[in-house]
C-alpha positions as CSV (number, residue, x, y, z in Angstrom):
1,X,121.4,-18.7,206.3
2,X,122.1,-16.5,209.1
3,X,120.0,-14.3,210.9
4,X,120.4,-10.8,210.6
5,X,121.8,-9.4,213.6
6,X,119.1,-6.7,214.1
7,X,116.2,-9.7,214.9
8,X,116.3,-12.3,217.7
9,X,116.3,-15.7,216.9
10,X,112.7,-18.0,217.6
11,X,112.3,-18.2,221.2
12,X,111.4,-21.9,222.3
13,X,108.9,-22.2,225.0
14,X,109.1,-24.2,228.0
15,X,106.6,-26.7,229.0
16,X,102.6,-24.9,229.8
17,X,101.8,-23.9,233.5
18,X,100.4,-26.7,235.7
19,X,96.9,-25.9,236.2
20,X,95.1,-27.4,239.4
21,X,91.3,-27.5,239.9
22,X,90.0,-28.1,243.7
23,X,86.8,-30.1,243.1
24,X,86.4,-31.1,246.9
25,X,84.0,-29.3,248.8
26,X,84.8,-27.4,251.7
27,X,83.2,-26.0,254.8
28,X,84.3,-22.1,254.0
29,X,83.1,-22.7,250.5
30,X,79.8,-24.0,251.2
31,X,79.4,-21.1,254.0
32,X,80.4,-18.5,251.3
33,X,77.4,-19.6,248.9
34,X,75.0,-19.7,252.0
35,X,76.3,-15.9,252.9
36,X,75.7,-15.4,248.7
37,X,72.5,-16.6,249.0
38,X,73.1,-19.7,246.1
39,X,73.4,-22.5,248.9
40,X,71.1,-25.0,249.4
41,X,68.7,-25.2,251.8
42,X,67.0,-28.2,253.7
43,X,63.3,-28.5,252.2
44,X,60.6,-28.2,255.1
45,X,57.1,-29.8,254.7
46,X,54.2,-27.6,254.0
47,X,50.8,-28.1,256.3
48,X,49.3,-26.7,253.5
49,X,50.2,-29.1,250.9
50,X,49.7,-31.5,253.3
51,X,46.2,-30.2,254.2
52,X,45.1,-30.1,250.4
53,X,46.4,-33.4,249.7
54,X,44.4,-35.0,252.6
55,X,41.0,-33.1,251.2
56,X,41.6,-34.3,247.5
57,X,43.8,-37.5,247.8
58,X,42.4,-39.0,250.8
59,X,45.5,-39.4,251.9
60,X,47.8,-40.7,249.5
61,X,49.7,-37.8,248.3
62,X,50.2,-37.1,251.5
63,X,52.4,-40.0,251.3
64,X,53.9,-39.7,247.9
65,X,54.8,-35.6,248.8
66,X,56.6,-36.9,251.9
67,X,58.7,-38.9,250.4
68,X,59.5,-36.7,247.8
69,X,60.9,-34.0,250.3
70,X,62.7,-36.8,252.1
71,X,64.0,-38.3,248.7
72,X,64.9,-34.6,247.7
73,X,66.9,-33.9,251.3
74,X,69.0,-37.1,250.9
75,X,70.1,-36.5,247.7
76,X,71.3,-33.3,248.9
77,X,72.8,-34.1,251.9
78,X,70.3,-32.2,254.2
């Protein structure tokens, strides 16, 4: 069959735009979300925490809640 000569035969399509995601991080990025206000921020211990734990812990947590802001800043890269 022939087409009529009032329609355009089926286009074919080429092959689908390369699409390229950036995953690394970058310094302008990373000052962009601080200047959002989404960055990340280094985690400072509290004297208060710190006080409360010593009254109610002897001590102890005082240990455990450092670690866990250290632990917490690492991770981060802080």
């Amino acid at each position: 069959m022939a087409t009529p000569q009032d329609q355009q035969p089926a286009q074919t399509y080429g092959q689908p735009p390369t699409i390229i995601i950036n995953n690394s991080s970058s310094a302008a990025a990373s000052a962009a979300a601080v200047i959002g206000g989404a960055g990340l921020r280094r985690r400072h211990q509290s004297l208060w925490v710190h006080f409360w734990l010593l009254r109610f812990t002897a001590g102890i947590g005082n240990v455990f809640y450092a670690m866990h802001v250290s632990r917490w800043n690492r991770d981060r890269g802080l």
